[in-house]
N, C-alpha and C positions, 0 to 999 in steps of 0.2 A: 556697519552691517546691522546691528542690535536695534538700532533709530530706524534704520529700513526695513526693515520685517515689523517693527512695530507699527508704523505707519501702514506697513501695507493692510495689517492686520483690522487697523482699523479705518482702510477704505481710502485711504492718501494715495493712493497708486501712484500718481505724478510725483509728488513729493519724495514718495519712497524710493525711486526707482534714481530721480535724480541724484540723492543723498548714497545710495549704493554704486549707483557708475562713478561718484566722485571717489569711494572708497576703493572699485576697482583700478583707479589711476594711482592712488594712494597705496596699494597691495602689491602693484606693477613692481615696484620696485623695494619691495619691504627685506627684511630677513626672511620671517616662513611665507615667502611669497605664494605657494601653491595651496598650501592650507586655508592664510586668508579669499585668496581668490575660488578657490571649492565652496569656502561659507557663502561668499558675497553671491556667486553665482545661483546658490544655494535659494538665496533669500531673492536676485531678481527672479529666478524662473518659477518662484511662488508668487509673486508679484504677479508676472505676465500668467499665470492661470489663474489666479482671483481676475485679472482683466478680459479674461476669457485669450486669449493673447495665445492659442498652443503650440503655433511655428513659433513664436518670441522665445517661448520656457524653452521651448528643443533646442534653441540655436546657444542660450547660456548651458544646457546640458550637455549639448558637443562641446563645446568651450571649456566646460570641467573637465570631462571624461578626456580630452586631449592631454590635459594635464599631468598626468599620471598611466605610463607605459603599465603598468599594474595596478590590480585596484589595494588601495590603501586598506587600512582595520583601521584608522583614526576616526574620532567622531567628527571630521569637519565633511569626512566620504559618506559615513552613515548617514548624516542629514540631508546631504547631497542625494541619493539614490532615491528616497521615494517621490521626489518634483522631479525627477530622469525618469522616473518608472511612469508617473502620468504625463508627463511632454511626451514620449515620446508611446505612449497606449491611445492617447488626444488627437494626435498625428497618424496615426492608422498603422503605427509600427508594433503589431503587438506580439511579434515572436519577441521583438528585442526588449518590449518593457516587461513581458514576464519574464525575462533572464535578469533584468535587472529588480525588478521585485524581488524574485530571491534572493539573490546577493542582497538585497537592503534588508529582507527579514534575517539572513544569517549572519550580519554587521552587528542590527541593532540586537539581536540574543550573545552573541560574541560578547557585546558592551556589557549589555546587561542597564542600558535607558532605556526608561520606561518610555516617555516623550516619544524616542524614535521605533521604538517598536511599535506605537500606535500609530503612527506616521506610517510605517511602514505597512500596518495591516490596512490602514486607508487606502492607501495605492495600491497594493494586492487587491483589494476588493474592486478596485476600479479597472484594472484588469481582467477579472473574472468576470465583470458586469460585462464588459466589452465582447467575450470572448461567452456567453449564456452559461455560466458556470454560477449559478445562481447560490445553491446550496454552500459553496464554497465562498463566494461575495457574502452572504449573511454570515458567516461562520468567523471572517476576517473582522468584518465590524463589529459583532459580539465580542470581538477579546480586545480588539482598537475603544468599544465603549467600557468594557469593563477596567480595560488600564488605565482610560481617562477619570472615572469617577473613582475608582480604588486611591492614585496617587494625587488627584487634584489637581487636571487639567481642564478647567471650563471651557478652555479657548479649543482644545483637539476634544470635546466631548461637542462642541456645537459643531465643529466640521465632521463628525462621525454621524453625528444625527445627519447634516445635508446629503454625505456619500450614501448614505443608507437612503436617505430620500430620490436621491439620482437612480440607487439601482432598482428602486422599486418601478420609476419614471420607466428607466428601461425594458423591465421586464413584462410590465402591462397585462399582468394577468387581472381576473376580477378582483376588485378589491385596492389593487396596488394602487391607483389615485388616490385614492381615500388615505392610504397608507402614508404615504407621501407628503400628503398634506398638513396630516399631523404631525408628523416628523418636524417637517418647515417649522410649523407652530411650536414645536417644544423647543430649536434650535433657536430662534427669533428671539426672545429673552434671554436666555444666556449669551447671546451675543453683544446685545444692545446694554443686558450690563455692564459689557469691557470696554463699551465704547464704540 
């Protein structure tokens, strides 16, 4: 799973997603078989939306969320929900991704990860962007960029920077291109230093 998100991260989609389906055959049958299969699911339906892929992310989204008759407080759920919160906000479902956004912010504050709470305000914002909740989408990434630079996440401060750049794209007031494009430009180095 960890070889897959990595790879996905930096741009192996194929490779990552192969190395992940081998690990869900591998999970099928393990001891914490539902745990691992939440991660791995986790990590393909991040895959299929870096692929732009958002029926793919949904379909491993349902696939976790079956999994579990109640939703878990473990972090394998916590990391799970905010790729459930955009599969399924991607897909035009957005009463259900903002239900599931919340639960993903009230997981990851439960935990008390930082990681996932940025993760989590990403996906909120991506919802709010969706749904013209503009104030509220800026508000998400403001505390999604400030956890990322406070605890030292380059890799969720450059994807805070592109959500941030999406809902500008979105919103299209004057300005917001401009906006936007610098955003790109400050994410595009931090990127390309992780590889």
């Amino acid at each position: 799973m960890m070889r897959g998100v990595t790879l996905t991260a930096l741009g192996r989609l194929d490779e990552a997603r192969q190395d992940m389906d081998n690990g869900v055959e591998t999970a099928a049958t393990g001891t914490l078989r539902s745990h691992a299969l939440i991660r791995l699911y986790a990590g393909l339906g991040r895959n299929r939306l870096d692929a732009n892929d958002a029926a793919g992310a949904r379909d491993y989204a349902e696939r976790a969320l079956a999994l579990a008759e109640e939703p878990s407080d473990c972090i394998c759920y916590a990391a799970f929900l905010p790729v459930a919160t955009a599969a399924f906000a991607l897909t035009g479902d957005l009463p259900r991704a903002a239900e599931l956004g919340e639960r993903a912010l009230r997981q990851a504050r439960a935990i008390g990860t930082p990681p996932l709470l940025c993760m989590a305000q990403q996906a909120n914002a991506l919802v709010h962007a969706l749904t013209g909740r503009w104030v509220a989408a800026f508000a998400a990434l403001d505390d999604a960029r400030r956890l990322a630079e406070d605890y030292g996440f380059p890799y969720e401060l450059g994807r805070t920077l592109l959500m941030r750049s999406f809902v500008h794209m979105q919103r299209r007031r004057p300005r917001d291109l401009a906006a936007a494009s610098t955003l790109t430009a400050e994410a595009s180095p931090i990127l390309l230093r992780l590889g």
